[in-house]
C-alpha positions in Angstrom: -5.3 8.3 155.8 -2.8 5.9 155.2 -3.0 4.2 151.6 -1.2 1.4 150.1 -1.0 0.4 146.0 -0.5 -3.4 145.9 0.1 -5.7 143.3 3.2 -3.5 142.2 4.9 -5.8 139.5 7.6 -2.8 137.5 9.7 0.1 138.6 7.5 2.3 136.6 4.5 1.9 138.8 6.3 1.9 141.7 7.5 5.5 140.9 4.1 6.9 139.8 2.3 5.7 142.5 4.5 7.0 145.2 4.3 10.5 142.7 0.8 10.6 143.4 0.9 10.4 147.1 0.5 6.7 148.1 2.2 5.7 151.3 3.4 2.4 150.6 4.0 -0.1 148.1 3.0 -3.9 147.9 4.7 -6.6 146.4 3.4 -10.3 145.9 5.9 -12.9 146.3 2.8 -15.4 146.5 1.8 -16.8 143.0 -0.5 -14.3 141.9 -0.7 -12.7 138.1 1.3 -10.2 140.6 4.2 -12.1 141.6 7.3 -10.6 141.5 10.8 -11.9 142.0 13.1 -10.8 145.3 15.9 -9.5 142.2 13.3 -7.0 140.5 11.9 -5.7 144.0 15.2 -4.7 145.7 16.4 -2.8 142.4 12.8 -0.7 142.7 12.9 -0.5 146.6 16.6 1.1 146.1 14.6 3.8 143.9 12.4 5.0 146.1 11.9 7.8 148.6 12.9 7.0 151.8 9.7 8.0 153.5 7.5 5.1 151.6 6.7 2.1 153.3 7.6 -0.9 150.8 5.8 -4.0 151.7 6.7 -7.5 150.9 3.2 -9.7 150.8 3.3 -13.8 151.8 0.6 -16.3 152.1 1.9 -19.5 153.7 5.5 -19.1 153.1 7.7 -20.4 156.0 8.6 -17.1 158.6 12.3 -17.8 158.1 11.9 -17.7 154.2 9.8 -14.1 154.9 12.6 -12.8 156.8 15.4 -13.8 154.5 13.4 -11.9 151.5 12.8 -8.9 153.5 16.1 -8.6 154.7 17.3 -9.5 150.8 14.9 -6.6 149.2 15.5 -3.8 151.8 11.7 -4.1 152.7 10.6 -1.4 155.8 7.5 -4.4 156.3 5.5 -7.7 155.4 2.5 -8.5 154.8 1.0 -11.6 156.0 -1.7 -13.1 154.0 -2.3 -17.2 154.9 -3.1 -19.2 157.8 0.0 -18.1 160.3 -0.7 -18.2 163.3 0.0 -15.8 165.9 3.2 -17.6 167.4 4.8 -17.2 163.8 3.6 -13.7 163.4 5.2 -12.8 166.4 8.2 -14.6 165.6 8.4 -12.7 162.3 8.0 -9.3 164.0 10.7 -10.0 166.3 12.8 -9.6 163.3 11.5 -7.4 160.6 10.1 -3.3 161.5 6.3 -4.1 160.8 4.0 -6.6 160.2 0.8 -6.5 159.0 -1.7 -9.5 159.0 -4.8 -9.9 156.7 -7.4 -11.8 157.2 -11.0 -12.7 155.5 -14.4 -11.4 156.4 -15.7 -14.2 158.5 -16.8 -15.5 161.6 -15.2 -14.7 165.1 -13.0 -12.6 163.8 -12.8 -10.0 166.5 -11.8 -13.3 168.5 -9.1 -14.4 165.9 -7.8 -10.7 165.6 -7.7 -10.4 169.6 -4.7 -13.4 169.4 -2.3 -11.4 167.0 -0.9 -9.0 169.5 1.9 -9.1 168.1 1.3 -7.7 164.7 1.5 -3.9 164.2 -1.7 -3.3 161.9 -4.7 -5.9 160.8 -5.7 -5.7 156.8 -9.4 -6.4 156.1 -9.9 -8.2 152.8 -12.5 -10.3 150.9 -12.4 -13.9 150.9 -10.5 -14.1 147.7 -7.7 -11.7 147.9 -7.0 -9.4 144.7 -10.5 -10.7 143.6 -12.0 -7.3 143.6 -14.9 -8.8 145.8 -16.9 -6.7 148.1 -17.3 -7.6 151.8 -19.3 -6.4 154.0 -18.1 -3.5 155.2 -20.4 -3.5 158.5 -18.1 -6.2 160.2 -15.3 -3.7 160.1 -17.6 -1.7 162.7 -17.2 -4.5 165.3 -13.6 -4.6 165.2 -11.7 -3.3 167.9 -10.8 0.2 168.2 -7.5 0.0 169.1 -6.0 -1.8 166.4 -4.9 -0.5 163.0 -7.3 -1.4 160.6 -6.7 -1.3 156.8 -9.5 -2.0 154.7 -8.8 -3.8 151.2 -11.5 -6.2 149.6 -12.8 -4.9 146.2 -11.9 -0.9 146.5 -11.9 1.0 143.5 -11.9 5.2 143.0 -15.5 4.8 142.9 -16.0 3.3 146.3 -13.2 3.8 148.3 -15.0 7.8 149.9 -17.9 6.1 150.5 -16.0 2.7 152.3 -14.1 5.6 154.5 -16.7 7.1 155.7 -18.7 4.4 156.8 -15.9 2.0 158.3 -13.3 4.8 159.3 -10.4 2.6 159.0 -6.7 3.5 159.5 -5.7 3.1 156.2 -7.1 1.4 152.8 -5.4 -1.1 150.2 -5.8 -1.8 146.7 -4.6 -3.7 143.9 -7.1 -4.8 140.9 -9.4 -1.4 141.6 -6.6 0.6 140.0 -5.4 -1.6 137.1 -5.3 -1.6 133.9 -4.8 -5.1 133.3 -3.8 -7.6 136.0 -0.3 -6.9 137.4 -0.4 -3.5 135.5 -1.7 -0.3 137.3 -3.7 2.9 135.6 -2.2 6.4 136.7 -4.9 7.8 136.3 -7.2 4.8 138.5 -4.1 5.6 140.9 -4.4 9.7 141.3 -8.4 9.3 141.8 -8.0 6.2 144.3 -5.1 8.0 146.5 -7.2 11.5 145.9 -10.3 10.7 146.7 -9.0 8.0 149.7 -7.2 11.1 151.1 -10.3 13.5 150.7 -12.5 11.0 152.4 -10.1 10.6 155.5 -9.1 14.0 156.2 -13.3 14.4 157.1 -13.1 12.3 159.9 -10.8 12.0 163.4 -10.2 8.4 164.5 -8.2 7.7 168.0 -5.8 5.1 167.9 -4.3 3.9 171.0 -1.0 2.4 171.5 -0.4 1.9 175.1 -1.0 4.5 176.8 -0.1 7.1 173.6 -2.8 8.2 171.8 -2.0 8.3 167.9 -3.9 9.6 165.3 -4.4 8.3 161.4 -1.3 8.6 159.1 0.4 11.8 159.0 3.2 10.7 156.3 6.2 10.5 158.8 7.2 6.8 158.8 8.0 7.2 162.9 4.3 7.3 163.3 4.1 3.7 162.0 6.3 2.8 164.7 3.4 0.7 166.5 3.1 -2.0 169.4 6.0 -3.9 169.8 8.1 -1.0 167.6 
């Protein structure tokens, strides 16, 4: 089960939550109370193990502006988290290792998912991301099966077993379910959420086809998140 802490603002978080076993870091360049500056996220990318996937997140920014920061900070991916359409998605990916694009619980959505081929994994959130909102989690269900699906939208230690279990995602994201305050995480909120988010995937066996190569969930070797397009 692939899990990703987001919202990182400070080295220090950065560092613990990679200690406890997430997979990948996100940072907000959007204004958020977790925006963080391209200086302060290349010193902390520099400090971290290899095998972590750091994320840079956008909403709306212009796809040459998201490359330039990605190349700036070292980031292994991005994150896109606005209106881009799939033409500038795949124009992104042509020049940065992964992209992953969010979207909002809504209508059509397996038909507005279906036009972003080019994008490596598809983030689930609530209509107000790093709200903490709860969506509902039964329109993950209609989603296609082939595509990585990581399921953010109001996940917190307490929820995020039972969210697994009934959605059977690729991988989960969070950001205000483990803080503290905004922008600031809780260790402790961290361990349980990456725990218990681990726990809850290693109970189920999810196909997940690229091409013709059938893949399985996140196994921790970065090669694995090599996906369409890779």
């Amino acid at each position: 089960m692939f899990v990703k802490i987001c919202g990182i603002t400070s080295e220090s978080d950065a560092l613990f939550a990679t200690a406890m076993g997430a997979d990948a870091i996100g940072f907000v360049f959007a204004p958020s109370p977790r925006q963080v500056q391209p200086a302060l996220v290349r010193d902390v990318v520099r400090r971290l193990p290899a095998e972590v996937l750091t994320v840079g997140v956008f909403r709306d920014e212009s796809a040459q502006r998201v490359v330039e920061i990605t190349n700036t900070c070292g980031l292994s991916a991005v994150q896109l988290h606005g209106h881009e359409a799939p033409a500038e998605c795949a124009w992104v990916r042509e020049r940065v290792p992964l992209v992953i694009k969010a979207f909002g619980a809504g209508d059509h959505l397996v038909e507005r998912i279906n036009e972003y081929d080019a994008v490596d994994a598809i983030l689930m959130d609530s209509g107000v991301p790093g709200s903490g909102e709860v969506f509902d989690w039964s329109i993950v269900e209609a989603l296609p099966l082939n595509r990585r699906i990581i399921l953010a939208g109001g996940l917190t230690p307490d929820n995020v077993g039972e969210a697994i279990e009934r959605t059977q995602p690729w991988g989960v994201d969070v950001a205000s379910g483990v803080e503290a305050v905004p922008g600031h995480k809780d260790a402790r909120l961290v361990y349980r959420f990456v725990s218990r988010a681990k726990a809850a995937g290693d109970r189920f066996e999810r196909p997940y086809f690229d091409g013709d190569e059938l893949l399985m969930p996140f196994d921790y070797e970065y090669d694995d998140l090599e996906l369409a397009g890779g």
